[in-house]
Backbone as CSV, one residue per row, in Angstrom:
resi,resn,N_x,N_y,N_z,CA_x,CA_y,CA_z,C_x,C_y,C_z
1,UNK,-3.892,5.323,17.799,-4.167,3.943,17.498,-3.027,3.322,16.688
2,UNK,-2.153,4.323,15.721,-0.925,3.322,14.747,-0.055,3.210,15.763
3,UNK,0.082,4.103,16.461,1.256,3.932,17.936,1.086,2.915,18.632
4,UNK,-0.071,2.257,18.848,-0.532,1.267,20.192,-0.235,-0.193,19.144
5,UNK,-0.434,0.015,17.533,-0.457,-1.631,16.922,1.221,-1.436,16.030
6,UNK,2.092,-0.320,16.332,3.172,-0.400,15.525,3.060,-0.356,14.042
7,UNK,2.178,0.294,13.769,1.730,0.597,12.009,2.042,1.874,11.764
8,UNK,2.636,2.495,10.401,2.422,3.828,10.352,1.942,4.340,9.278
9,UNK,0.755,3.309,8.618,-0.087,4.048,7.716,-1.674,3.073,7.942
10,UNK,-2.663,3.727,8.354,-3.868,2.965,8.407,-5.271,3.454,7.366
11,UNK,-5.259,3.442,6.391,-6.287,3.846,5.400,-7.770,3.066,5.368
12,UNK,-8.914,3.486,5.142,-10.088,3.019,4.850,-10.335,3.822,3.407
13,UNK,-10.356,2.791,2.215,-10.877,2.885,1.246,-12.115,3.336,0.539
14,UNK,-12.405,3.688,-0.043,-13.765,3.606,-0.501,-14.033,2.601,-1.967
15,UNK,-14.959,1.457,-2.156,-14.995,1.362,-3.749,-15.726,2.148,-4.445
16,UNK,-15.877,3.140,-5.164,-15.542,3.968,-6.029,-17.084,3.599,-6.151
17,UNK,-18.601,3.301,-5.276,-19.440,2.488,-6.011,-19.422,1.409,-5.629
18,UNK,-18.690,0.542,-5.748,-18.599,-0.806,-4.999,-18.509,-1.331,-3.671
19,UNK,-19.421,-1.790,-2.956,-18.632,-2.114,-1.857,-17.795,-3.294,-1.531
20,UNK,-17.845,-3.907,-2.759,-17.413,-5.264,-2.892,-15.496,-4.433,-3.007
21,UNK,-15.724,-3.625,-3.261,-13.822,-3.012,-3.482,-13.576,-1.995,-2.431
22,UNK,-14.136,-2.216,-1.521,-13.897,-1.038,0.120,-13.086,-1.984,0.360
23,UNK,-11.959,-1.510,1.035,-10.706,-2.263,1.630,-9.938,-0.954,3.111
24,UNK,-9.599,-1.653,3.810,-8.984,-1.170,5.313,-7.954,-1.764,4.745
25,UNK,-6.378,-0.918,4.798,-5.123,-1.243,4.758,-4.324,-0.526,5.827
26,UNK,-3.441,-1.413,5.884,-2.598,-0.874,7.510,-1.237,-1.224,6.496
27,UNK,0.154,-0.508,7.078,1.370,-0.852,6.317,2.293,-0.290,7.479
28,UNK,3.521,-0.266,6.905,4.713,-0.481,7.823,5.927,-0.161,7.344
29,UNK,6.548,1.069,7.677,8.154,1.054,7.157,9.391,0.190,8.089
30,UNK,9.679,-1.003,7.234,10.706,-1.941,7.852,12.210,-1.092,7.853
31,UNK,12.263,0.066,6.716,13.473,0.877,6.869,12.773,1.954,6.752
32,UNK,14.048,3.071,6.273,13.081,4.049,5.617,12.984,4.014,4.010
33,UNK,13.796,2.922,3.078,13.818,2.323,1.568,12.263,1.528,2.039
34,UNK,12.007,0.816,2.832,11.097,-0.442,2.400,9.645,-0.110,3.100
35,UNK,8.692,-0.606,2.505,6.866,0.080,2.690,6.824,-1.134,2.434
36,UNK,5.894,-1.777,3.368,5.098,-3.467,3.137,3.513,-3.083,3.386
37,UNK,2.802,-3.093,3.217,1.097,-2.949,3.617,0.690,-4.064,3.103
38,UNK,-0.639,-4.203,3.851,-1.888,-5.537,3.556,-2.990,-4.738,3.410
39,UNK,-3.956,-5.029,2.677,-5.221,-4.590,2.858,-6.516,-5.729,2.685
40,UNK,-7.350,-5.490,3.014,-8.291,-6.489,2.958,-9.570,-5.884,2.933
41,UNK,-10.560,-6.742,2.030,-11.855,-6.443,1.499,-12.535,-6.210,2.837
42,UNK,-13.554,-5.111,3.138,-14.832,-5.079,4.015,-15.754,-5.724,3.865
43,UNK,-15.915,-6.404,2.521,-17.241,-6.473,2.240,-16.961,-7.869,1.154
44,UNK,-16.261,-7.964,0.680,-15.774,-9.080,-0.081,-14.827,-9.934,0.651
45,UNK,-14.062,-10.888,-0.729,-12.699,-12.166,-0.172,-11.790,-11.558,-0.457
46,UNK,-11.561,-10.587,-1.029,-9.858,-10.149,-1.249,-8.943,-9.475,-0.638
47,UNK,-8.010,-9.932,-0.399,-6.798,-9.234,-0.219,-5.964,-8.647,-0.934
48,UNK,-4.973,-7.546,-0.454,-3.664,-6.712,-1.257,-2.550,-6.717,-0.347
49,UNK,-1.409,-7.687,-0.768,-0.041,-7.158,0.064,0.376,-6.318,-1.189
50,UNK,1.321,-5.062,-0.584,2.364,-4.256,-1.609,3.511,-4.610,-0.659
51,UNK,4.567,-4.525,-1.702,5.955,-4.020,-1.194,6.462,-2.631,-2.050
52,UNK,7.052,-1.642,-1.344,7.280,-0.168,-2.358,8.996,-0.287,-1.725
53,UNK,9.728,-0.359,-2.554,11.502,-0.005,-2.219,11.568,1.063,-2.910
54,UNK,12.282,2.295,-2.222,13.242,3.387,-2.464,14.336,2.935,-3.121
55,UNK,14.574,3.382,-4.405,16.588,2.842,-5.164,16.974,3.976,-4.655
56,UNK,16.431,5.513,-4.840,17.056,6.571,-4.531,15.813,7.701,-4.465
57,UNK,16.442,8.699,-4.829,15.867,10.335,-4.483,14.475,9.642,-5.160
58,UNK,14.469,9.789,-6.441,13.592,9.925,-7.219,13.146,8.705,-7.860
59,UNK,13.735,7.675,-7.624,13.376,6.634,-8.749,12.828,5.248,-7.176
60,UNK,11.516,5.149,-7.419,11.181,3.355,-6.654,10.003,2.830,-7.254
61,UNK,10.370,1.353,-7.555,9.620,0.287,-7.164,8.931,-0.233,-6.417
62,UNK,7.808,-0.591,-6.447,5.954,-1.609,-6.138,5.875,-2.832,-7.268
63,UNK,5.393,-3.667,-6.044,5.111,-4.741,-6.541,3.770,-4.832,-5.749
64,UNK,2.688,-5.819,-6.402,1.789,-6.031,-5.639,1.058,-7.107,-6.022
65,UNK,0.445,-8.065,-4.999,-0.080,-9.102,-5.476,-1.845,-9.276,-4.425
66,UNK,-2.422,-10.124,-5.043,-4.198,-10.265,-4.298,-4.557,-11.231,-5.511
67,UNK,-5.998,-10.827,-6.023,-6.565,-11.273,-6.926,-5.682,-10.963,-8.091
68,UNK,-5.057,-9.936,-8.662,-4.236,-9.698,-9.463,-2.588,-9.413,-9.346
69,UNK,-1.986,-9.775,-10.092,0.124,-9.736,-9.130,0.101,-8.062,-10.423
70,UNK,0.947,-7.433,-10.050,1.473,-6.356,-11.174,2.475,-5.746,-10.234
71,UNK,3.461,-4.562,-11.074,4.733,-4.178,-10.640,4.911,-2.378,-11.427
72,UNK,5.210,-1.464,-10.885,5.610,-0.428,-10.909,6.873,0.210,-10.597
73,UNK,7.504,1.220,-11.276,8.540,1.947,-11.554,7.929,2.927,-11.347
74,UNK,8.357,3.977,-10.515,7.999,5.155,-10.441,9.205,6.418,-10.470
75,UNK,9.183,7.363,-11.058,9.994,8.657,-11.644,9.145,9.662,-10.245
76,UNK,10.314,10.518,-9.426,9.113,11.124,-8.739,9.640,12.422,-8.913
77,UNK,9.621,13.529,-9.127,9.739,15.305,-9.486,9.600,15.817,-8.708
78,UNK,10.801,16.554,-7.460,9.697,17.951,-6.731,10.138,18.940,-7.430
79,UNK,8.910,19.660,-7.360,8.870,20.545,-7.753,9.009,22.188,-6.752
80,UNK,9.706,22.591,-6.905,9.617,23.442,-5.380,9.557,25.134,-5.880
């Protein structure tokens, strides 16, 4: 099914308890640096776009906006 709509991540959420916070998100690598996804409420009005950029190995940025906008830095470790 991500093959037939050109998506390569399709998630169904759960709210934790809520169903007012169940959300279906579909997303998309425009490179292999850039992740865009949407998600949208099942059961409620809200929406979530993210954008996630790769700077390098270990270090990327999220931004995300809906009912609330916020932004992340992420440090990532393998550990092998």
């Amino acid at each position: 099914m991500k093959q037939a709509f050109g998506i390569d991540t399709l998630d169904v959420e759960s709210g934790e308890g809520e169903l007012e916070r169940s959300m279906v998100t579909v997303g998309k690598y425009l490179t292999p640096e850039l992740f865009i996804s949407y998600g949208r409420s099942l059961f409620g009005e809200g929406g979530l776009f993210l954008l996630r950029y790769s700077l390098s190995k270990h270090w990327e940025i999220e931004t995300q906006t809906g009912e609330e906008l916020g932004g992340d830095i992420y440090y990532k470790i393998d550990f092998k």
